[in-house]
N, C-alpha and C positions, 0 to 999 in steps of 0.2 A: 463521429466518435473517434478519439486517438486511444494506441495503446500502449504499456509499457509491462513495465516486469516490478514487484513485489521479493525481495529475499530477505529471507529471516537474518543470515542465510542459515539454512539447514543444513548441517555433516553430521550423519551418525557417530558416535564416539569411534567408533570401529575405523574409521577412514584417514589417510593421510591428512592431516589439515593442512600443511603446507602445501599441499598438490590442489588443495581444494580454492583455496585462494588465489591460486594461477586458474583453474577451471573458473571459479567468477569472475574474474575481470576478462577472460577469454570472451563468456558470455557475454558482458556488455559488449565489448569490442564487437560480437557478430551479433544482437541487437542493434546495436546501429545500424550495420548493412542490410539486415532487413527490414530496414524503414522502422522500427519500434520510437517514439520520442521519449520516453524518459523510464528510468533506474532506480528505485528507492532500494536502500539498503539498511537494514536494522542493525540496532546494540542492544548485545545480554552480555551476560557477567558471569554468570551460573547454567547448570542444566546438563551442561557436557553435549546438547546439540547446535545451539545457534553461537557461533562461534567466531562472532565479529565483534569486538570489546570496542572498537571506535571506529566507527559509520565514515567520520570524516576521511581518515589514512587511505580505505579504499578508496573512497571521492577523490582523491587526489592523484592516486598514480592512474584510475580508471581514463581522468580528464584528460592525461597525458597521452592516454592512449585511444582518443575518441576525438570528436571533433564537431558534431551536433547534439548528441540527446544529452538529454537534462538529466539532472543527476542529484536524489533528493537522499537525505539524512531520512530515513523509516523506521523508527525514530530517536533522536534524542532524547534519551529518558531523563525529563527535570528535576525530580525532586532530589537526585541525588548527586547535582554539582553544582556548582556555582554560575548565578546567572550571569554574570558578567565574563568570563573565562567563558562558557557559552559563546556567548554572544561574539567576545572576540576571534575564539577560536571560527566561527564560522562566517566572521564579515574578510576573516582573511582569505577563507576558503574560497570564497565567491570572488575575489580576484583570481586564482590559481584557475581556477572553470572559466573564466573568463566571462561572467554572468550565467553560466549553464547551473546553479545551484538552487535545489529545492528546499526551503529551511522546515525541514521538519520535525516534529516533537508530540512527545506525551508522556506519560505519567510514569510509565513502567509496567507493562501487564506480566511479568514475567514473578510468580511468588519467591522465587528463590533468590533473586535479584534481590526484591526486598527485606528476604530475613540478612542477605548478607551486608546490606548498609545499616542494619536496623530502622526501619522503618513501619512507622506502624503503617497500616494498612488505610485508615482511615486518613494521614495525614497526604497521600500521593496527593488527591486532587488539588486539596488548598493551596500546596504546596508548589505542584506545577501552575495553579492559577497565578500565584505572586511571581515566580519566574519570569511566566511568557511576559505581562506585564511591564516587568525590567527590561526584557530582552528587547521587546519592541521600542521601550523609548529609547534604549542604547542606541540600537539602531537609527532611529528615525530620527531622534531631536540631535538639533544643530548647537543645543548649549547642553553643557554638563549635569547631569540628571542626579539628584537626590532624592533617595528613596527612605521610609519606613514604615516597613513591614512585621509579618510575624517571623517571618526566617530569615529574612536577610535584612542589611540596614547599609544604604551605601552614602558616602557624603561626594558633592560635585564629582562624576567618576564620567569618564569621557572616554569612547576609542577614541587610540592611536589610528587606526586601518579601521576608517567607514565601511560599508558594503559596496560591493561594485553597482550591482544593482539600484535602482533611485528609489523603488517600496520594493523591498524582500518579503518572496514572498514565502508565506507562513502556511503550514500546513499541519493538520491537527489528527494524531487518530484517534480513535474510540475503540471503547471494548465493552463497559459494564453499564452505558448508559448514554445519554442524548445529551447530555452536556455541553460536551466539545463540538456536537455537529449546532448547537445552539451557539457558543460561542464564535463559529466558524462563520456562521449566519451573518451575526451582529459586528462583526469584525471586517467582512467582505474575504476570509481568509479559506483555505480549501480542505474538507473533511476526507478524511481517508477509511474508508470501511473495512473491516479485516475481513480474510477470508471464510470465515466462517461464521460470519451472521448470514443467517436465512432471509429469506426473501418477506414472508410473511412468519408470526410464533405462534398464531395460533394466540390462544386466550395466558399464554406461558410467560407470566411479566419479569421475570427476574434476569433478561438480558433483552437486551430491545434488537430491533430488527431492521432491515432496511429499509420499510414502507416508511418506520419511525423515524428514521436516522435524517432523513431525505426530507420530510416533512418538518423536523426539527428545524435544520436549517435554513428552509423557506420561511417561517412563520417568524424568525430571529433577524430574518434582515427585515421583512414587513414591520417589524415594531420597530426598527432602528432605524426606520428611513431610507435606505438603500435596496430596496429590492429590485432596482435595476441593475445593479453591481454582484448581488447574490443569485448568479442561475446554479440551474443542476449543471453547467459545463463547468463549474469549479468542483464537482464531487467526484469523486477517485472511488471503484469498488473495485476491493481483490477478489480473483477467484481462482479454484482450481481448477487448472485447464490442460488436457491432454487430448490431442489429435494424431489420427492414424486412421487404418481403412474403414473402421467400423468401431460399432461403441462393444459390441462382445470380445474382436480382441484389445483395443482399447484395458478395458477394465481385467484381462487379464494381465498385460503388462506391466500394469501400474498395481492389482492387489497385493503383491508382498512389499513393495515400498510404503505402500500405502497404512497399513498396519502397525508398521514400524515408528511411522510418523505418527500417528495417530496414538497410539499407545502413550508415546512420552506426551503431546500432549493433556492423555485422560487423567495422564499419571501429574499431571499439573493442574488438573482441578476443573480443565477450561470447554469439559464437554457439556457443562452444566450453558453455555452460553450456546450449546449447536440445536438443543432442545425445542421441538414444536411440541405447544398442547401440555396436559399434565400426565405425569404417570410414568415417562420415559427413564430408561436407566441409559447408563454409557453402555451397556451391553446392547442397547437397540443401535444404538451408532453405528451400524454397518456401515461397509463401502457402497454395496447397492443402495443403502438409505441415504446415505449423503449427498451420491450423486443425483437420487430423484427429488429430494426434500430441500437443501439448504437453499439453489441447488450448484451444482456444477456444469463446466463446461466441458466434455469430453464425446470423441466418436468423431466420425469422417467428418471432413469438411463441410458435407450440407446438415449433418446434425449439429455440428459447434454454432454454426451460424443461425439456424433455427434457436437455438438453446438462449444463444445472446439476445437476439429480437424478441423470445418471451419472458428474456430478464428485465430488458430495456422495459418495455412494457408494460409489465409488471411492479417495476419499481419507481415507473412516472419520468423514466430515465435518467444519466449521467453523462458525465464529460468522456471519463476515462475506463478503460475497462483493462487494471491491471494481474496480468499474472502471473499467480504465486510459485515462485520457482523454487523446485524439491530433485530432493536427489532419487526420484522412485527408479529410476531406469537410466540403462549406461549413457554414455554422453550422447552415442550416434542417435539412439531413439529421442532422447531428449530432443539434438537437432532435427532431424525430422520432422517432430512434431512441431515445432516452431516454427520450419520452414513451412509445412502444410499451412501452418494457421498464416504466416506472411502472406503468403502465396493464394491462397484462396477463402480466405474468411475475412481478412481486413477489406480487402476491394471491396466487398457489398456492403460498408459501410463509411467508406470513404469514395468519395469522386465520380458519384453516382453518376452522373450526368456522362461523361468519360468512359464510363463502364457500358451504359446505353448506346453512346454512339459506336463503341467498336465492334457492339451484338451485333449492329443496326447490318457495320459493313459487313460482317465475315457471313451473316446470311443470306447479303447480296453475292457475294461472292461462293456461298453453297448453293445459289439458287431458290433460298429460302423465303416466301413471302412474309 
């Protein structure tokens, strides 16, 4: 399993934002050092909390300031630019990374995003459907690509600046359905699960789940011929993850961030997708509920680590296990908590074999049989 980091980013309105954007790319900077391989960073327009209007600008001074991890768009929201100015904008990008570039994209789950382009609500998908479509032959085809579609109409339109990369790759999130982990499927491209789809929903179909999501995209490469090319190592889950001595003070440090976060959130519609089962209001949404239900990763090190293995597990497992970086707690705790989880939760998931022989020596060395 490899891991990375997920940012909205989150700033409360209350906060410096200029100081906030020096705090994240701080972050990627010391994500690199502690071994993390890849960054996705989101675009909103609206809300007054996620407050990165072009994903790409940080990809760029970030690259400057890093040297291995990957570094993805979370995401380019389509329906509201041009597919071609896309596409260029990010084949240039991927020279500047020097191939370290994640191409990723969706629809826009953000409502107030979309009253602000006018968009209806029904037209995101078809809408991003025709995009990616363009985006990819721009990319990929060696001769000049003519298009017509419902929203866009392009005649011979060619980059200037191919992509560095020889197939860019493509990444897809979800939010309101199995769609995109189908089309991620059929495409051989990499689905991204948001943080707050549950593991299982219970009998509650009006937002799908990870059993589904997971399953979506196996059964989409199976009909397309490629199901050697489509494993769960191309699937990305975010989660909420806070490490420290224990999971009671854990969840006291993080409940008043946590609240804050959540509320804007509810106040966006999008608790109706955290929901197991029928009957549930956003007032059952607790922190204690979320952390036992959706679920989360939080508490010492040998609880984060248990919590992952009954994710993995559970969800028939994944490649990546990204997480979702929030401003619930000062920077030092933040660090900590990240340092803990480098330090002692990534190892039991990586390089096992490595990990076994150094038990082997040091209990030779205690005298240990």
């Amino acid at each position: 399993m490899k891991f990375g980091f997920f940012t909205m980013p989150e700033h409360p309105p209350i906060e410096n934002w200029t100081l906030s954007y020096d705090r994240d790319l701080a972050a990627i900077v010391e994500a690199e050092r502690l071994g993390f391989s890849e960054y996705w960073i989101g675009e909103h327009h609206t809300g007054g909390y996620e407050n990165v209007p072009v994903p790409e600008f940080m990809i760029a001074k970030a690259s400057a300031l890093t040297h291995t991890i990957r570094l993805g768009t979370g995401v380019v929201n389509l329906p509201y630019q041009d597919p071609f100015m896309v596409a260029e904008r990010l084949a240039f990008l991927d020279h500047l990374t020097h191939g370290r570039l994640e191409y990723g994209f969706g629809g826009g789950g953000l409502p107030t995003d979309k009253a602000l382009f006018g968009l209806e609500p029904s037209e995101a998908a078809p809408r991003t459907n025709e995009a990616l479509e363009i985006i990819w032959q721009l990319l990929t085809s060696e001769d000049p690509v003519s298009y017509e579609g419902v929203y866009w109409k392009y005649e011979d339109r060619q980059l200037q600046v191919g992509p560095y990369q020889d197939v860019p790759p493509f990444a897809i999130a979800g939010l309101t359905g199995t769609h995109n982990y189908a089309k991620c499927g059929e495409k051989g491209w990499k689905p991204l699960s948001v943080h707050f789809a549950p593991t299982d929903n219970g009998t509650y179909m009006d937002a799908p789940d990870l059993k589904a999501m997971g399953a979506a995209m196996l059964e989409a490469g199976n009909r397309a011929g490629i199901a050697e090319s489509v494993t769960r190592e191309n699937w990305r889950v975010v989660r909420e993850v806070y490490v420290t001595d224990n999971k009671d003070q854990a969840l006291r440090d993080i409940r008043e961030g946590v609240k804050l976060s959540y509320d804007y959130l509810f106040g966006l519609g999008l608790g109706a997708l955290m929901k197991i089962g029928d009957g549930m209001t956003d007032a059952d949404l607790t922190l204690d509920w979320m952390v036992e239900n959706i679920p989360w990763i939080v508490g010492s090190p040998e609880e984060c680590t248990r919590q992952i293995q009954e994710l993995e597990e559970e969800t028939g497992g994944f490649g990546t296990l990204l997480i979702n970086c929030r401003d619930w707690v000062t920077t030092d705790k933040w660090n900590r908590s990240l340092e803990m989880f480098a330090r002692y939760v990534m190892p039991n998931f990586q390089a096992n074999q490595r990990m076994a022989r150094r038990q082997r020596m040091a209990n030779v060395a205690l005298g240990i049989a």
